[in-house]
C-alpha positions in Angstrom: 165.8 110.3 161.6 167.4 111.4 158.3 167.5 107.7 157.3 163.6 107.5 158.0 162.8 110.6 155.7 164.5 109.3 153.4 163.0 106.1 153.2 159.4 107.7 153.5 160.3 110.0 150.5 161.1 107.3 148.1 158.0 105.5 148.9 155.4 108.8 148.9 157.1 109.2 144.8 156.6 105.4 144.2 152.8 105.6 145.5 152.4 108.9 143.3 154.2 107.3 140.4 151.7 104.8 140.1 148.8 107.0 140.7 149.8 108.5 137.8 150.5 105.7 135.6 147.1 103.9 136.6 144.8 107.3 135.3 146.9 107.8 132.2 145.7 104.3 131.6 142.2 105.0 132.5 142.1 108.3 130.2 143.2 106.3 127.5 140.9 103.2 127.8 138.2 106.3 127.9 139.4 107.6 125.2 139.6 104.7 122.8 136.0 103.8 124.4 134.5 107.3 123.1 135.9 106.5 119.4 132.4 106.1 117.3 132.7 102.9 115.3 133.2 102.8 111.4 129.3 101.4 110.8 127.6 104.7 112.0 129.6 106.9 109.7 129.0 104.9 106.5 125.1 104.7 107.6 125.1 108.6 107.6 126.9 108.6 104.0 124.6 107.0 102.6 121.4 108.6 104.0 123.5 111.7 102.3 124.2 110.3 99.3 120.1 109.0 98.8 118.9 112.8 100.1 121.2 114.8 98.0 121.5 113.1 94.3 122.3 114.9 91.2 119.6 115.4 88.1 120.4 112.1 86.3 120.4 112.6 82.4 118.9 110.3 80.8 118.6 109.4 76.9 115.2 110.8 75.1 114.2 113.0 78.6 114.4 116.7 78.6 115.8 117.5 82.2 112.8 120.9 83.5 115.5 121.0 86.9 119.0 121.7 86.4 119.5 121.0 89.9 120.4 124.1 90.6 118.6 127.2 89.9 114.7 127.5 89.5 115.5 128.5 85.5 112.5 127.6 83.3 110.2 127.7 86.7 108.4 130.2 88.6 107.0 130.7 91.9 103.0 130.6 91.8 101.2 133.4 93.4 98.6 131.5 94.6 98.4 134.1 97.3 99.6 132.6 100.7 102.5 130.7 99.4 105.6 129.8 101.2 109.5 130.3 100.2 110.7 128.4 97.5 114.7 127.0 97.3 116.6 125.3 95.8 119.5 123.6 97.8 121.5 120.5 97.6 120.1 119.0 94.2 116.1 119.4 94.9 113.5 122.1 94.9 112.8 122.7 98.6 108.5 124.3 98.9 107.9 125.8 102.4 104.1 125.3 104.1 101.9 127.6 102.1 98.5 129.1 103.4 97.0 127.1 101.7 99.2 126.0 98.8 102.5 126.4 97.3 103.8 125.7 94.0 105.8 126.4 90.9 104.9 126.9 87.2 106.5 125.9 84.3 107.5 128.8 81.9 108.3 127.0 78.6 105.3 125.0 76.6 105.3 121.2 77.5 103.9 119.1 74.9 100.1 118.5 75.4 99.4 115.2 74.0 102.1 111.7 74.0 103.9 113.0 76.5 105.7 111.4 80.3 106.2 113.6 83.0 108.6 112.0 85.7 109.7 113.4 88.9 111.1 112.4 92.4 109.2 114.2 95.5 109.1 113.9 99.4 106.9 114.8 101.9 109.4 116.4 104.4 106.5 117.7 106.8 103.0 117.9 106.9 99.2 116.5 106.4 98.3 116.9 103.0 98.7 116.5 99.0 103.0 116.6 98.4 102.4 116.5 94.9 99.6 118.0 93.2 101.2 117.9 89.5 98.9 120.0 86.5 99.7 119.3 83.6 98.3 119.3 79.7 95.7 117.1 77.8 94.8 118.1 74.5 93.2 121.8 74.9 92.2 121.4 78.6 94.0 120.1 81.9 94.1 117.4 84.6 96.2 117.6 88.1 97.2 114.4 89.6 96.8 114.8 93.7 99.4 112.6 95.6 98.4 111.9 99.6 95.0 114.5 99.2 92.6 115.0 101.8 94.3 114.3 104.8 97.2 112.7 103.4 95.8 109.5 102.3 93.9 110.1 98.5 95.6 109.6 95.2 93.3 110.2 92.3 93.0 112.7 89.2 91.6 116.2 89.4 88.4 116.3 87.4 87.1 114.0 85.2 83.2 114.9 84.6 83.8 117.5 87.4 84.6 115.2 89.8 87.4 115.7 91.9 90.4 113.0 93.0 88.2 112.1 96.0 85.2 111.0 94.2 85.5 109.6 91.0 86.7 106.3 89.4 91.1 107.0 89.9 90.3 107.4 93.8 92.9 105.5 95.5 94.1 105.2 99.3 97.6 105.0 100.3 100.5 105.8 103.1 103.3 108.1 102.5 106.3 108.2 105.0 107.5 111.7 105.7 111.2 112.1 104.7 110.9 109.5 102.1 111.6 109.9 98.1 108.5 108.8 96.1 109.4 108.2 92.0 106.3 109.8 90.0 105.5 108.9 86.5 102.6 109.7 84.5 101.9 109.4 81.1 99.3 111.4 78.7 97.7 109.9 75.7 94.6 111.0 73.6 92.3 108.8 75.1 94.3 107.4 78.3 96.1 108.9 80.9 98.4 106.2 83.5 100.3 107.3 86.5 102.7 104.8 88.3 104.6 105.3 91.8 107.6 103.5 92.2 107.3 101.6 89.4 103.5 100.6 90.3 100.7 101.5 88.3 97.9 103.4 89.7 95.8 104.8 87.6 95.4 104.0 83.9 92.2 106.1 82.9 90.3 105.9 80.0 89.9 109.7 79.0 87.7 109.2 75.6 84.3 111.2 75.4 85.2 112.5 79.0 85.2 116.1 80.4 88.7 116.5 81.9 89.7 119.7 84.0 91.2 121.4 86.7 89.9 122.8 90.6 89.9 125.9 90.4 92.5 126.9 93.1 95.2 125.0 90.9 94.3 127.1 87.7 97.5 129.3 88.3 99.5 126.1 87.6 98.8 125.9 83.9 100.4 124.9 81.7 102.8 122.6 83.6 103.3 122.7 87.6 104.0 121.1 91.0 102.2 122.7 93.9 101.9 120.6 97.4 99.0 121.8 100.2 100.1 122.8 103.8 102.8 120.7 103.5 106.1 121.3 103.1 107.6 119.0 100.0 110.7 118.7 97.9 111.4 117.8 94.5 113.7 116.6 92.3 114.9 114.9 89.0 111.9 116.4 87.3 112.1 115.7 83.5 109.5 115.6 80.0 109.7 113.2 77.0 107.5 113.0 73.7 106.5 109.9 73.0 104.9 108.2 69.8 101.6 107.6 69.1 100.5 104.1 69.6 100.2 102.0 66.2 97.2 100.5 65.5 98.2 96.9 63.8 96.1 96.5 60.2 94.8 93.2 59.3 97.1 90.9 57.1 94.5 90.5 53.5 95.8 87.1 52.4 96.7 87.5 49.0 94.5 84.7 46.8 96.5 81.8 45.6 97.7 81.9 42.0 97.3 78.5 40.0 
């Protein structure tokens, strides 16, 4: 009988031993299972890497965001406005009620000039960039995904606003994506370009240019964006030289 207990014993600690054995095994086939692959993680970095990107210095542009602060800028009191931030390299403009915005506080050139800037539409259905800016003694705002999200155009010429004169364009804008803005002012011609396209190039001479009225506050220089919350970044100025008007070559007469 002793024998028999004996012989059961042994054979209950084999059975357990390999219980044991088998769901060590298991926890570590689970475990290696739950690893998340390499490919994920480098996707995420560089999602980071294109959100969060530094002011980028560039030869001949004066940098108007250090990245960092709001210096040279301040908050529009349009009345209604949302927050402003700054965080992780870019202006960050909350929804305003209607419109929210920044103004420059130093004094932009007002003729020959670019103004280039990154922006995104992070959230919401209307203009994301409705940039004011200088031409000669008066102003002009160019309106980025207007009315509805969908109208590009400049803000007046002859008192007609983006959506109704001869710069009204239509185009999609992807929320959460970084749109490059140039635009460049010149006595009688003012161009724009978004990512590298060209958009507008408007003949200016003998026209009446100027503003809407609810943007007024924006003068001289500013960014405002309409129920929509919007961020900004790498925002930066540079003169540039008057065009040079080539003189006719007078043949000099023949000596003989």
């Amino acid at each position: 009988m002793i024998q028999s207990n004996s012989i059961l014993s042994v054979l209950v600690f084999l059975v357990s031993f390999v219980a044991v054995a088998e769901d060590a095994s298991t926890q570590d086939a689970s475990t290696q299972d739950a690893k998340p692959s390499a490919e994920p993680l480098i996707s995420q970095e560089k999602k980071e890497e294109e959100l969060v990107s530094p002011p980028k210095a560039i030869e001949g542009w004066d940098m108007l965001f250090d990245g960092k602060t709001l210096k040279g800028w301040k908050v529009t009191k349009f009345g209604g406005e949302g927050e402003v931030n700054v965080a992780e390299g870019r202006i960050v403009m909350d929804y305003g009620s209607p419109i929210t915005g920044i103004t420059y506080t130093g004094k932009p050139p007002r003729i020959d000039y670019e103004i280039e800037l990154e922006a995104m539409p992070i959230e919401g259905l209307d203009f994301f960039v409705g940039l004011t800016m200088p031409v000669k003694e008066s102003y002009i705002s160019l309106i980025v995904a207007g009315w509805a999200g969908a109208v590009v155009g400049l803000s007046n010429i002859d008192d007609k606003d983006a959506s109704e004169n001869e710069t009204t364009k239509f185009m999609k804008f992807d929320e959460g994506k970084w749109y490059k803005i140039r635009t460049q002012v010149r006595a009688e011609q003012i161009t724009c370009w978004i990512n590298g396209k060209k958009i507008i190039q408007q003949d200016i001479k003998g026209r009446k240019i100027g503003i809407r009225p609810e943007v007024e506050l924006s003068t001289p220089l500013g960014l405002s964006a309409f129920e929509t919350r919007t961020a900004y970044r790498n925002i930066r100025i540079r003169k540039i030289s008057k065009p040079v008007k080539e003189k006719p070559v007078k043949e000099k007469p023949e000596i003989r």
